[in-house]
C-alpha positions as CSV (number, residue, x, y, z in Angstrom):
1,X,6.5,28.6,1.9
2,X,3.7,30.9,3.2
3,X,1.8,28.4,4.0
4,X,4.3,25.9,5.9
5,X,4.9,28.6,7.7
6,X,1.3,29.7,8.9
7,X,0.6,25.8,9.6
8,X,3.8,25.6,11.8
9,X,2.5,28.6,13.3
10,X,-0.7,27.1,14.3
11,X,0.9,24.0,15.3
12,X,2.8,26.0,17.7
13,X,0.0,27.8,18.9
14,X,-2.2,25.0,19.8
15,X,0.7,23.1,21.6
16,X,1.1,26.4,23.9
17,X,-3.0,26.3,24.4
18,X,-2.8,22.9,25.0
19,X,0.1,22.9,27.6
20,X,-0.9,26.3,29.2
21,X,-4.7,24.5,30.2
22,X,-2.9,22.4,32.2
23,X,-1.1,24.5,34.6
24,X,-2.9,26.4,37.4
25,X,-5.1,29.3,37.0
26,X,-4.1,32.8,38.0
27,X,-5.9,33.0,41.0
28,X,-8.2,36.4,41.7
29,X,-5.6,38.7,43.2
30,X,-6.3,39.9,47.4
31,X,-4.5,42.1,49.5
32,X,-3.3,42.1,53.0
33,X,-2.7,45.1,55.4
34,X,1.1,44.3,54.0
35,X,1.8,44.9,50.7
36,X,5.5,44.5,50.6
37,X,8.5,46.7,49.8
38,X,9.5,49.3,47.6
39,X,12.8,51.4,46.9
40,X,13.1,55.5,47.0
41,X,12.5,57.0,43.5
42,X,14.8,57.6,41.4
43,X,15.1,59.8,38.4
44,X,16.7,57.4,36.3
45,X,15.4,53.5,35.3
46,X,19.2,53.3,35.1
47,X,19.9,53.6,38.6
48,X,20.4,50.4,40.5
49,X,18.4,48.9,43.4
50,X,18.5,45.4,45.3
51,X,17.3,43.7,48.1
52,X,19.3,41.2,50.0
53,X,17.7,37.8,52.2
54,X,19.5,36.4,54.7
55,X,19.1,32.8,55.2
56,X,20.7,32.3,58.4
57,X,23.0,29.7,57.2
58,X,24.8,28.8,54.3
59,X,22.1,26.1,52.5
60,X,20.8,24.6,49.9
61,X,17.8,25.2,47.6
62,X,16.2,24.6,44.8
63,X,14.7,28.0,43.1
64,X,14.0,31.8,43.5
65,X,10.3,32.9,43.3
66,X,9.6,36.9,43.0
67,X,5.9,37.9,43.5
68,X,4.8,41.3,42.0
69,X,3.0,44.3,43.7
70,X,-1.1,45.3,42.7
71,X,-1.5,48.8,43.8
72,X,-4.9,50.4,43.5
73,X,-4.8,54.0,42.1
74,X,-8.2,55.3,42.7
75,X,-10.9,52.6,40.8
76,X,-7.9,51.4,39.0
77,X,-5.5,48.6,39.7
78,X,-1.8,48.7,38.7
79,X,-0.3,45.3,38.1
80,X,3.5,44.5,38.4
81,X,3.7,48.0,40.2
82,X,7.3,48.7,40.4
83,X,8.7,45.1,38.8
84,X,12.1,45.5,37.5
85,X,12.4,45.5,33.7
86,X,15.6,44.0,33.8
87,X,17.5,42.3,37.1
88,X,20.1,39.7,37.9
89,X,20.1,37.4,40.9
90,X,23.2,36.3,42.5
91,X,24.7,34.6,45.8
92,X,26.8,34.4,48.4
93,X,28.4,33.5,52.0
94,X,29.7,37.2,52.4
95,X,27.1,39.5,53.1
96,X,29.2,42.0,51.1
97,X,28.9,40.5,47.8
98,X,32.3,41.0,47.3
99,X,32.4,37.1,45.5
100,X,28.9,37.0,44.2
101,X,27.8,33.6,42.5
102,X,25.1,34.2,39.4
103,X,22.2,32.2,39.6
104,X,20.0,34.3,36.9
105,X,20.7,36.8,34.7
106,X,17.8,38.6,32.7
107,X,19.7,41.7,32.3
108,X,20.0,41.6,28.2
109,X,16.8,42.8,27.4
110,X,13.5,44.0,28.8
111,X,11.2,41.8,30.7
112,X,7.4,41.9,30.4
113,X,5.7,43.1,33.2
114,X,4.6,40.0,34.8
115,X,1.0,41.1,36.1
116,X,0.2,39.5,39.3
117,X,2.3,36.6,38.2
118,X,5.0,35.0,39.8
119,X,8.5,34.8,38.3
120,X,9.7,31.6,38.7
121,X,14.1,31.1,38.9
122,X,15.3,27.8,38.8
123,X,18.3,27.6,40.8
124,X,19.3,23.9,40.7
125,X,23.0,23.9,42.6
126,X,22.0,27.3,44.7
127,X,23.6,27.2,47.9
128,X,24.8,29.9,50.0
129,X,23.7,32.2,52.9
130,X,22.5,35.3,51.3
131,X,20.7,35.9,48.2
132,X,20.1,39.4,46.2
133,X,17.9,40.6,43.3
134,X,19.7,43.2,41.7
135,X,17.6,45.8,39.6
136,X,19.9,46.8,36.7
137,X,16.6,48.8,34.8
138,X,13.9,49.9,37.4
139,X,10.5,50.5,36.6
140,X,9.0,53.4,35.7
141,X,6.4,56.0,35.0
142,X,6.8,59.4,34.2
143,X,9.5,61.5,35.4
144,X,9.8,58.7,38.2
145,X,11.2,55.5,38.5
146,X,11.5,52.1,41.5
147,X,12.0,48.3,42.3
148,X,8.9,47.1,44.0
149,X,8.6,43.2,45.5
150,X,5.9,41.5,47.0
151,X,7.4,38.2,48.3
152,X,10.9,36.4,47.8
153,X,10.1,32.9,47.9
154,X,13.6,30.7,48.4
155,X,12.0,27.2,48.1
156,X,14.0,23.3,48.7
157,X,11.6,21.2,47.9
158,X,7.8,22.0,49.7
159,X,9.6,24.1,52.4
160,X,10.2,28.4,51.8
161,X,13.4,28.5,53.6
162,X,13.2,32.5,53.2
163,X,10.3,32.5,55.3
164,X,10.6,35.1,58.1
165,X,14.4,35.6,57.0
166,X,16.1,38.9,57.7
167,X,16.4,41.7,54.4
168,X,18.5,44.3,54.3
169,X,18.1,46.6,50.9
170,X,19.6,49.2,49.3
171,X,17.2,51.5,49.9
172,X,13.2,51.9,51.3
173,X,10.5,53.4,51.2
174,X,9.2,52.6,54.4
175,X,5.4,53.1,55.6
176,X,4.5,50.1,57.4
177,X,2.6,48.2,57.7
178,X,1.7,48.3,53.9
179,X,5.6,48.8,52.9
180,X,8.8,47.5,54.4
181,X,11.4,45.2,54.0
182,X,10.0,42.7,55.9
183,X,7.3,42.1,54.0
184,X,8.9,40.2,51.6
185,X,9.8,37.3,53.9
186,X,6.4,36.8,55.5
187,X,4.5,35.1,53.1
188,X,1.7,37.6,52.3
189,X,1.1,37.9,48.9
190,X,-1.4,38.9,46.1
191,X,-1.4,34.7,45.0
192,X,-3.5,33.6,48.1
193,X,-3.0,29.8,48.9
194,X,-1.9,27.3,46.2
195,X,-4.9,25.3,45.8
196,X,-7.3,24.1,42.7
197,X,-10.9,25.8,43.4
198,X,-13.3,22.8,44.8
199,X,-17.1,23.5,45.4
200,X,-17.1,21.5,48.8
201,X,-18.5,22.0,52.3
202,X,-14.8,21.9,53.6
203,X,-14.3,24.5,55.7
204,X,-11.8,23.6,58.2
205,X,-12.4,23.5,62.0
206,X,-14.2,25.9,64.5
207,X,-14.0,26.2,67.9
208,X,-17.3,27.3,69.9
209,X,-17.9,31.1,70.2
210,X,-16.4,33.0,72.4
211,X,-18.1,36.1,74.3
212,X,-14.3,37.3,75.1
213,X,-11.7,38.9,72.9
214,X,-9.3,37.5,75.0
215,X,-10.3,34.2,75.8
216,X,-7.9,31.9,75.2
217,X,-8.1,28.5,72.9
218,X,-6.1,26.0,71.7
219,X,-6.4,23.5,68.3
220,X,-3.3,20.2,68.0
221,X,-2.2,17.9,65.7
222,X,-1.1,14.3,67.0
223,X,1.8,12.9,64.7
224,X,1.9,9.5,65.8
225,X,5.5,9.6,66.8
226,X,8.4,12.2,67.1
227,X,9.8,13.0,63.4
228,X,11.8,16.1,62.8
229,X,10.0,19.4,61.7
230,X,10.7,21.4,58.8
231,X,7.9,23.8,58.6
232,X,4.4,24.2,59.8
233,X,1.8,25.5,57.6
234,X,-1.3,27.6,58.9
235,X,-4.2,28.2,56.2
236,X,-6.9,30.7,57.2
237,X,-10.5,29.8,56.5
238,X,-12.3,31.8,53.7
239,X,-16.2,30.0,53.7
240,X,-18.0,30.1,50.9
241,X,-21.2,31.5,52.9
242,X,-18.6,34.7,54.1
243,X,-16.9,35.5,50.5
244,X,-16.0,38.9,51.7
245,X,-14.4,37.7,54.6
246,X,-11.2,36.4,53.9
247,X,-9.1,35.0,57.0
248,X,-12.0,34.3,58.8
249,X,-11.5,33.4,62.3
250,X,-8.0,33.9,62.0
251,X,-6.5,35.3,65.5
252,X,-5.4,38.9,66.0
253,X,-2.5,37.1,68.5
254,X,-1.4,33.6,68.6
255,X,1.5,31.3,69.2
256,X,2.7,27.9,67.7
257,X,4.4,25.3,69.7
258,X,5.7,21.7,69.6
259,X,5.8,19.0,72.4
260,X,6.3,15.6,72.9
261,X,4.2,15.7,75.6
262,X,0.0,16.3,74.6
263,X,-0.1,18.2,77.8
264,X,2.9,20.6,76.1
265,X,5.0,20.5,79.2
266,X,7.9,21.2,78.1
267,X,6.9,23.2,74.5
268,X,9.3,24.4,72.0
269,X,8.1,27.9,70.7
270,X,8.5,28.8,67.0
271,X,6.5,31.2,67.0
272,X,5.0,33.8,69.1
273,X,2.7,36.6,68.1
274,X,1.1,36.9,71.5
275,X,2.7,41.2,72.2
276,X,1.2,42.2,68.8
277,X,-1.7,42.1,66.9
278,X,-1.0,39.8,63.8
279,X,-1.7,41.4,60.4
280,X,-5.4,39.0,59.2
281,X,-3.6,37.0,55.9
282,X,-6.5,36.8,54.3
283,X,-5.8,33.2,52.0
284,X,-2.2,33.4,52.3
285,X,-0.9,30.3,54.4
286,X,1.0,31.7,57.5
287,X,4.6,29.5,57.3
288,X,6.8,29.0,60.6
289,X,10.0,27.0,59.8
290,X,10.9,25.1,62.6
291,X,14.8,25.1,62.6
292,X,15.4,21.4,63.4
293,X,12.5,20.7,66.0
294,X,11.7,17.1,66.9
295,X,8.5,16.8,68.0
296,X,5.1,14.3,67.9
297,X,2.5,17.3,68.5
298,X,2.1,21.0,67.6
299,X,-0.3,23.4,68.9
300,X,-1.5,26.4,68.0
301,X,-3.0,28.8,70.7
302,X,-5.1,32.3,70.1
303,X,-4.8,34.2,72.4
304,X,-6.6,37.1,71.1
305,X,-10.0,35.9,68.7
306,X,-10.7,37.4,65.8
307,X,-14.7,39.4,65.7
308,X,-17.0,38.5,64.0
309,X,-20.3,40.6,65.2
310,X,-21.2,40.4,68.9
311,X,-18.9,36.9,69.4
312,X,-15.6,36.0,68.8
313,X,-13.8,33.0,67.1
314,X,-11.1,30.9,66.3
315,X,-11.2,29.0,63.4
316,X,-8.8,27.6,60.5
317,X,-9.4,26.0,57.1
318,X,-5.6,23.5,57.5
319,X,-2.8,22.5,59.5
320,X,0.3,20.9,57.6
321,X,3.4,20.2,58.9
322,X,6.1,19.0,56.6
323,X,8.9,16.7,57.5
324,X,11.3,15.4,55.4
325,X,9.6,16.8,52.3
326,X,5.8,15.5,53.1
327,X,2.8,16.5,55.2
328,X,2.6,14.5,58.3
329,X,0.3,15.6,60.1
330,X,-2.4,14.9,57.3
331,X,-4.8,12.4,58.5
332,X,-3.8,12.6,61.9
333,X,-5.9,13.1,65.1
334,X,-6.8,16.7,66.4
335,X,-7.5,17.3,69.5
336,X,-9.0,21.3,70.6
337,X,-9.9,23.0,74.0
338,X,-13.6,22.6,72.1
339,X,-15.3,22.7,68.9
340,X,-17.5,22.9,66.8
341,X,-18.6,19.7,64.7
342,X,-20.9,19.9,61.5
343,X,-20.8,19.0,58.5
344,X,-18.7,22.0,56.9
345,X,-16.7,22.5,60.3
346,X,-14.9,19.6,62.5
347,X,-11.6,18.7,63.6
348,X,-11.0,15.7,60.9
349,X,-11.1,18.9,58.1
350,X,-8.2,20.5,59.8
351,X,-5.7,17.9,58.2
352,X,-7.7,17.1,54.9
353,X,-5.4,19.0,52.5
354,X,-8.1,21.1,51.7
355,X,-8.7,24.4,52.6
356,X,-12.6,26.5,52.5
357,X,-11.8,26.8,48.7
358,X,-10.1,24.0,47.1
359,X,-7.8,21.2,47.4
360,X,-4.6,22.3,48.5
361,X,-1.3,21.6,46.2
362,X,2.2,21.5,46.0
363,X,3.1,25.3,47.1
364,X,6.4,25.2,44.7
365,X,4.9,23.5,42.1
366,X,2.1,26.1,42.1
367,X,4.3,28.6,41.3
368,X,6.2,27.0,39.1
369,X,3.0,26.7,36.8
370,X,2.1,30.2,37.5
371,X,4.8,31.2,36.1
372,X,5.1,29.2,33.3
373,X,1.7,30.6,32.5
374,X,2.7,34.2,32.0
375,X,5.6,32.6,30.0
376,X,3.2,31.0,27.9
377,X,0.9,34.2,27.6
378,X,3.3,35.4,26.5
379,X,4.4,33.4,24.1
380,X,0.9,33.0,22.3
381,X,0.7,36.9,21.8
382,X,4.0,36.5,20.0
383,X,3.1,34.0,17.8
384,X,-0.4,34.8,16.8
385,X,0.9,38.1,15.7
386,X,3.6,36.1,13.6
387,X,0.3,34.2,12.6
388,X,-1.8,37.0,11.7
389,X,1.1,38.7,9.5
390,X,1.9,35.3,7.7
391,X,-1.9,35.1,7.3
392,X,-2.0,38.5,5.5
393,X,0.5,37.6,3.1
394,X,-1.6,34.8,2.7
395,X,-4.5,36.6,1.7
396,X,-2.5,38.9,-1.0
397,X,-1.4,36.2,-3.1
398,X,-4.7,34.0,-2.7
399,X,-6.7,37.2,-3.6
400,X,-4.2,37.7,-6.7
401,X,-5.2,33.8,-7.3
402,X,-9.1,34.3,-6.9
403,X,-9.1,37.4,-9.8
404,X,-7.9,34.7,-11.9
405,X,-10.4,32.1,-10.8
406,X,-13.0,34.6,-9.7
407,X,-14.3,34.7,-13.7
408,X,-14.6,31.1,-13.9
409,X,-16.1,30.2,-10.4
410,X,-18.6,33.3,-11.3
411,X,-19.8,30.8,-14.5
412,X,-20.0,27.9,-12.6
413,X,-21.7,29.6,-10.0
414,X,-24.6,30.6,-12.6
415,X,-25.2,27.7,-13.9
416,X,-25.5,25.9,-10.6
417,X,-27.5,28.2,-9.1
418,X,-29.8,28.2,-12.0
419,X,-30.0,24.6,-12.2
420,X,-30.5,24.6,-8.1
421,X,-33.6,27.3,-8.6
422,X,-35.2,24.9,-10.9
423,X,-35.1,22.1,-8.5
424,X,-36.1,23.9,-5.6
425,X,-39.8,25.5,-7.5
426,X,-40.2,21.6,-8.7
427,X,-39.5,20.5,-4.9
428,X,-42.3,23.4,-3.9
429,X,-44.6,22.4,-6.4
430,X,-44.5,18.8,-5.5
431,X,-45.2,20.4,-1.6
432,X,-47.7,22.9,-2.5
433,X,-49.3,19.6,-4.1
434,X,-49.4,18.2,-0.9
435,X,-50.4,21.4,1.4
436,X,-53.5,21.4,-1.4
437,X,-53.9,17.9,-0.9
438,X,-54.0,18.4,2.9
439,X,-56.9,21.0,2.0
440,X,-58.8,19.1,0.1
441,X,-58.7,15.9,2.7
442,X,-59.2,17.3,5.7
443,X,-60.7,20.8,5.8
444,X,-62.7,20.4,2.5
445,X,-63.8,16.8,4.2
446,X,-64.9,19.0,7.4
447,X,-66.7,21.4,5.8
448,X,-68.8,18.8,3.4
449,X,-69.5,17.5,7.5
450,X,-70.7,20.5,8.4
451,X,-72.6,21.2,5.3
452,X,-74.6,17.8,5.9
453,X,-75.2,18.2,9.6
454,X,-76.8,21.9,9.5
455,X,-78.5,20.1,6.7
456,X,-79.9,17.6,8.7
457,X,-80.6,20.4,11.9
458,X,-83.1,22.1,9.4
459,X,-85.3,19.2,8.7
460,X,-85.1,17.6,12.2
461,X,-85.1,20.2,14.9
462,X,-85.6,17.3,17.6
463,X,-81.8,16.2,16.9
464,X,-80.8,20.1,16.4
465,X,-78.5,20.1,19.9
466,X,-77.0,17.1,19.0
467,X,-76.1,17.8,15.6
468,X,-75.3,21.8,16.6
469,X,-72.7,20.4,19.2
470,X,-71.2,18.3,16.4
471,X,-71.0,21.2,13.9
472,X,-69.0,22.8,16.8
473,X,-66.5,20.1,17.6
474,X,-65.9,19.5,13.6
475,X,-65.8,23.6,13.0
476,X,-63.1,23.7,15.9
477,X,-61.3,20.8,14.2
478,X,-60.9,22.5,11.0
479,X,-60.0,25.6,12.0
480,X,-56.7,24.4,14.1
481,X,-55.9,22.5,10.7
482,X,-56.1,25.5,8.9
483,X,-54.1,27.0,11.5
484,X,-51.7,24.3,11.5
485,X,-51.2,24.9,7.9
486,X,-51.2,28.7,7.6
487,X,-48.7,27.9,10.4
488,X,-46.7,26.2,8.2
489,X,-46.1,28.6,5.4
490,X,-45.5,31.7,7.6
491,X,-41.7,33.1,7.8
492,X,-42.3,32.5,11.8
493,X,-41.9,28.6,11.1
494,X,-38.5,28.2,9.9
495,X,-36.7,28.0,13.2
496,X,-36.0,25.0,15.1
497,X,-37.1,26.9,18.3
498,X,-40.5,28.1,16.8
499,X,-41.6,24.5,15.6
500,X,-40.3,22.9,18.8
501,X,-42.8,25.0,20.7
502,X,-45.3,24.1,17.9
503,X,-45.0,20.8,18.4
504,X,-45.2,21.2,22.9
505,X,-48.4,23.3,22.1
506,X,-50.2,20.6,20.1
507,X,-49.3,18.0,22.5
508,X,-51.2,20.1,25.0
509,X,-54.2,20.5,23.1
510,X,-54.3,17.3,22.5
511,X,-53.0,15.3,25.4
512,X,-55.5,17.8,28.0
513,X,-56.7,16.7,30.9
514,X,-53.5,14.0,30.3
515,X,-50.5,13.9,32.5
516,X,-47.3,14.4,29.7
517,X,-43.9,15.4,29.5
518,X,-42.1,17.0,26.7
519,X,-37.8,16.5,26.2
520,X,-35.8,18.0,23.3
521,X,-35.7,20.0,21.4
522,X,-36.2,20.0,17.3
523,X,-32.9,19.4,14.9
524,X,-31.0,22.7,15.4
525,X,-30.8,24.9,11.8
526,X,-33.3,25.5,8.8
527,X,-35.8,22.5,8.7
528,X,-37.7,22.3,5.5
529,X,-40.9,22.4,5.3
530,X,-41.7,19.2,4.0
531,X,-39.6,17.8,6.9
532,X,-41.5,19.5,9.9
533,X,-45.1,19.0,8.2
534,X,-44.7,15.0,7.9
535,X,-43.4,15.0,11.5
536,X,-46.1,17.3,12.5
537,X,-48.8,14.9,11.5
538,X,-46.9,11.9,12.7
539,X,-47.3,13.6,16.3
540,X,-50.9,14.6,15.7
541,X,-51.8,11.3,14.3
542,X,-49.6,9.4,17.2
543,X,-51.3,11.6,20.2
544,X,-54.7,11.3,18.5
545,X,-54.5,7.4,18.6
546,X,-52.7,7.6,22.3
547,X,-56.2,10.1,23.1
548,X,-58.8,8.0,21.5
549,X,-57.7,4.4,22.1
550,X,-55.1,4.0,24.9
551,X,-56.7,4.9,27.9
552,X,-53.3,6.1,29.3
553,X,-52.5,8.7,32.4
554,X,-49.4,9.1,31.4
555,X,-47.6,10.3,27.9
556,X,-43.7,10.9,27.8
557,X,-42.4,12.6,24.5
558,X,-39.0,12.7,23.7
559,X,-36.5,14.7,20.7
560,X,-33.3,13.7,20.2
561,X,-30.4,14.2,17.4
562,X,-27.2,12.6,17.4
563,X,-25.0,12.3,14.5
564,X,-27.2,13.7,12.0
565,X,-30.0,11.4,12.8
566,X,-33.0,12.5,14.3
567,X,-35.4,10.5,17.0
568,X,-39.0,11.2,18.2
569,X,-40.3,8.8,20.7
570,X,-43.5,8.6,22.0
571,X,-44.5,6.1,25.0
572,X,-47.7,5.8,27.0
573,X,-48.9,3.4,30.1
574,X,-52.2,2.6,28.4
575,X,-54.3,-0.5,27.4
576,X,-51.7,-1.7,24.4
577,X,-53.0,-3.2,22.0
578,X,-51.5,-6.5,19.5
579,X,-49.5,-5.0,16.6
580,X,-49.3,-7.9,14.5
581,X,-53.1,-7.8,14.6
582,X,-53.7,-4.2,14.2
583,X,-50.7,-3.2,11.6
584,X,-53.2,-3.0,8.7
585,X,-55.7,-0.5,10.1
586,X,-55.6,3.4,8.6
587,X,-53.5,5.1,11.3
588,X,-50.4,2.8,11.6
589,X,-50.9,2.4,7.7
590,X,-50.7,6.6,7.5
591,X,-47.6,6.6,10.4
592,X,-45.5,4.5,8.2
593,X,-46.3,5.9,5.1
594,X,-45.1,9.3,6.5
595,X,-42.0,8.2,7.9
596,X,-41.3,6.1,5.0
597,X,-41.7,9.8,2.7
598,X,-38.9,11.2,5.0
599,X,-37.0,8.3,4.5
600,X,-37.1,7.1,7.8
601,X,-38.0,4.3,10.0
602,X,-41.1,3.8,12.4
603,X,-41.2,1.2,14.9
604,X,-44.1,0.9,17.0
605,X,-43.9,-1.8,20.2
606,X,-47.0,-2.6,22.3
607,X,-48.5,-5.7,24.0
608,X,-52.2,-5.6,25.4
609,X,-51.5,-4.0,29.2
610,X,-48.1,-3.1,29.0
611,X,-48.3,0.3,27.5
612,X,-47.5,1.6,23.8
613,X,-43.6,3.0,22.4
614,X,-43.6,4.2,19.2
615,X,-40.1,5.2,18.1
616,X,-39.3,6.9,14.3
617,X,-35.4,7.6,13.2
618,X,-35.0,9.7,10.0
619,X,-31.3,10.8,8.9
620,X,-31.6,14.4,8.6
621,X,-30.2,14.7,4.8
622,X,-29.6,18.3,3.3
623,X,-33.0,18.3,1.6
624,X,-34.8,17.6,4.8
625,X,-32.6,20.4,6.2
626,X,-33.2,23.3,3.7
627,X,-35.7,24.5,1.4
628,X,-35.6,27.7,0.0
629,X,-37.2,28.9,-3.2
């Protein structure tokens, strides 16, 4: 039973992963000069507080969106900052309420605070005039308690019909610019601009600099033909190369118009910020709906630019304007009073659907998935705690099991690991065999040298310098073997890091005065020792033969493990030589017979002037692996 239920559990859990990494990530939250609205305090989290949109006409739409508040309280930052713990959300034609319509109720128990989150409401047969959020539990802290919102998104389709709507609420706080109603109609929020983060050189378009604050200049968008206008879309630029700098470029005062007519003859304003300055947006997309406009080109004019240091700009990252549920003017020509064109900056990148971070996306689906994040969240904290307390009870009636089996195991146990410690002192006799062996060949060989040519030096002093220089070269020689093999046996060995840089340093001894490369890195975990000496010598034999014989200016050595089975491979561009004619002689003889002790494979390709490959494969078993005694 216990454990259906923890496997259900995990089940569920990994479904939730899965679907939640493929929604949109939380973007990092900003802050504009207008934070949005908050109530008066009350005493009571009882007390009720609401806040009222007016859509101008009765109309249709397709879901309510309510963005929280980040307030900064010093160094810290308080997410969700007055988000109501439990609300309702209703409609109607009669700005009175007096026949509301419900179109969500998540008054029966506490929400989570939401974070920086959206709360996503689908409303799919909404339609009406006015809509109100009703707080029926308000936040608080302490002794005091509030309804804070940072946007009311009222969405059909791609088009925020709330945008620049009139609010009326039951109460404010008012200390604008940072809090008033009408905040939450003008599209400033903590979520920035829907997009999916990009790494491009897409900033958008840039008109030349300006030495005047107020000189004017003009960007427009050529539809191809008149179509009816539902909403025009400005996204501020934000380049990468000014990070701190969001809404760069963006005017202080501005207007937006639409003409049939490129020369705007006759323009229809929707809207005009050229009295005031303009509060920057930082990422946030600036929305104007166009109330039934027809129209082939819009326009946007600054009249007041935004400072940068000594100069003054206008510059934007998009221009969309949507018509009958699609962005028309993507693709389309722009035309500007000037500009600037490089790569990062031109007047094709105002209608790319990107903006200076990202590609942009679907603004309700965005928020849909942001949503349905926190949901999720959520809803993995819930059930990983299920998890864990199943998981407990797990481990109380398998630990009642293992006393029973502990007794048992603990015999079985003995007698493998006895029978293990035997095998492994025979598997290090048989290698200190070989290390002895190694001793005998080659430093005991290089002594006896040395032996016989100080020897020879003492009864012919004519050939002393000759036969000195020799002593040298072989005394060198066998103390790197001895070395190598003290190498071998120290603690300092066993990781795959420490003999991969083994391995580099003897190819640079022995490859000097050689151009080589080195790729790879050696089989990751505990390498026994048997393992890493045979290689070892495979590589010192290979780039000995490469050094004496090929004549090569070039040497490429490569690692490689995949699927258990490990590859050296070592090429030159030297003289080459005929295999079939050379296989017998001591080296290749020794090569295989190493490879063939780690029960691997050597091939060895070469034709006179083309070069040598030689290429060995060894499955790395667990007694190449380990070796302990």
């Amino acid at each position: 039973k216990w454990s259906s239920s923890y496997r259900a559990l995990l089940a569920r859990e990994r479904e939730l992963g899965h679907e939640q990494a493929g929604l949109a990530e939380q973007p990092v939250p900003q802050q504009t000069g207008k934070v949005g609205w908050h109530s008066t305090f009350s005493k009571s989290s009882n007390a009720t507080k609401w806040l009222q949109v007016d859509l101008g006409s009765s109309q249709p739409f397709d879901c309510v969106v309510l963005v929280p508040v980040e307030v900064n309280e010093g160094a810290r930052a308080v997410e969700g900052f007055g988000f109501p713990v439990r609300l309702r959300v209703e409609a109607s034609d009669d700005p009175g309420f007096l026949e509301p319509r419900l179109l969500a109720a998540l008054d029966d128990a506490d929400l989570s605070n939401p974070g920086n989150a959206p709360l996503y409401l689908a409303t799919p047969k909404g339609h009406a005039r006015f809509v109100r959020v009703t707080a029926t539990r308000l936040w608080s802290r302490g002794d005091a308690a509030l309804l804070a919102l940072g946007e009311v998104f009222i969405r059909r389709g791609e088009q925020n019909i709330a945008a620049g709507a009139a609010v009326t609420v039951s109460d404010a706080y008012n200390n604008p610019p940072a809090w008033q109603p009408a905040n939450t109609t003008d599209g400033q929020t903590i979520l920035g601009a829907p997009v999916i983060p990009v790494a491009s050189r897409r900033n958008g378009w840039h008109a030349q600099f300006a030495k005047s604050l107020d000189e004017p200049k003009w960007v427009q968008v050529d539809l191809g033909t008149e179509l009816p206008l539902d909403e025009v879309r400005i996204f501020p630029a934000h380049p990468r190369d000014f990070p701190t700098r969001p809404g760069f470029g963006f005017p202080m005062r501005f207007r937006v118009e639409a003409d049939n007519d490129p020369a705007f003859s006759q323009p229809t304003v929707l809207i005009d910020h050229t009295a005031s300055d303009f509060a920057n947006p930082a990422d946030n997309p600036v929305s104007m709906p166009t109330r039934g406009t027809t129209a082939r080109y819009v326009r946007m004019t600054a009249t007041r630019l935004w400072a940068r240091s000594d100069d003054f700009i206008f510059a934007l990252a998009e221009m969309q304007v949507w018509s009958n549920g699609r962005n028309v003017a993507l693709g389309q020509a722009v035309t500007a009073l000037d500009s600037i064109e490089i790569s990062a900056w031109s007047r094709r990148l105002l209608v790319d659907d990107f903006n200076s971070q990202g590609r942009i996306v679907k603004f309700t689906d965005w928020l849909r998935d942001l949503s349905r994040r926190r949901e999720i969240s959520i809803a993995l904290t819930q059930v990983r705690r299920q998890r864990e307390r199943v998981a407990s009870d797990l481990i109380v009636n398998a630990t009642r099991l293992m006393v029973i089996l502990s007794l048992v195991a603990g015999v079985v146990c003995l007698v493998s690991w006895s029978r293990r410690r035997r095998l492994r002192r025979r598997e290090f006799n048989v290698l200190r065999e070989r290390i002895a062996g190694d001793l005998h060949d080659e430093i005991g060989s290089n002594i006896g040298s040395i032996v016989l040519l100080s020897q020879m030096a003492l009864k012919q002093p004519a050939d002393a310098p000759n036969d000195l220089a020799e002593i040298n070269r072989v005394a060198r020689e066998t103390a790197a073997s001895l070395r190598d093999l003290v190498w071998f046996i120290q603690p300092a060995a066993s990781s795959a890091g420490d003999f991969a840089a083994k391995l580099r340093e003897t190819a640079a001894t022995l490859l000097a005065g050689v151009e080589w490369t080195f790729e790879g890195e050696a089989p990751a975990g505990t390498l026994s020792l048997e393992f890493k000496r045979q290689l070892f010598l495979i590589l010192k034999e290979a780039l000995h033969n490469v050094r004496r014989h090929a004549g090569a200016s070039l040497v490429q050595i490569r690692l490689d493990e995949r699927a258990g089975v490990f590859r050296l491979e070592i090429s030159d561009d030297g003289r080459g030589f005929d295999v079939a004619q050379n296989s017998s002689g001591h080296g290749l003889t020794s090569l295989r017979q190493r490879a063939a002790a780690l029960g691997g494979t050597l091939v060895l390709d070469s034709t006179p002037g083309s070069g040598t490959r030689l290429v060995l494969e060894v499955k790395l078993t667990s007694r190449l692996r380990t070796m302990s005694p």
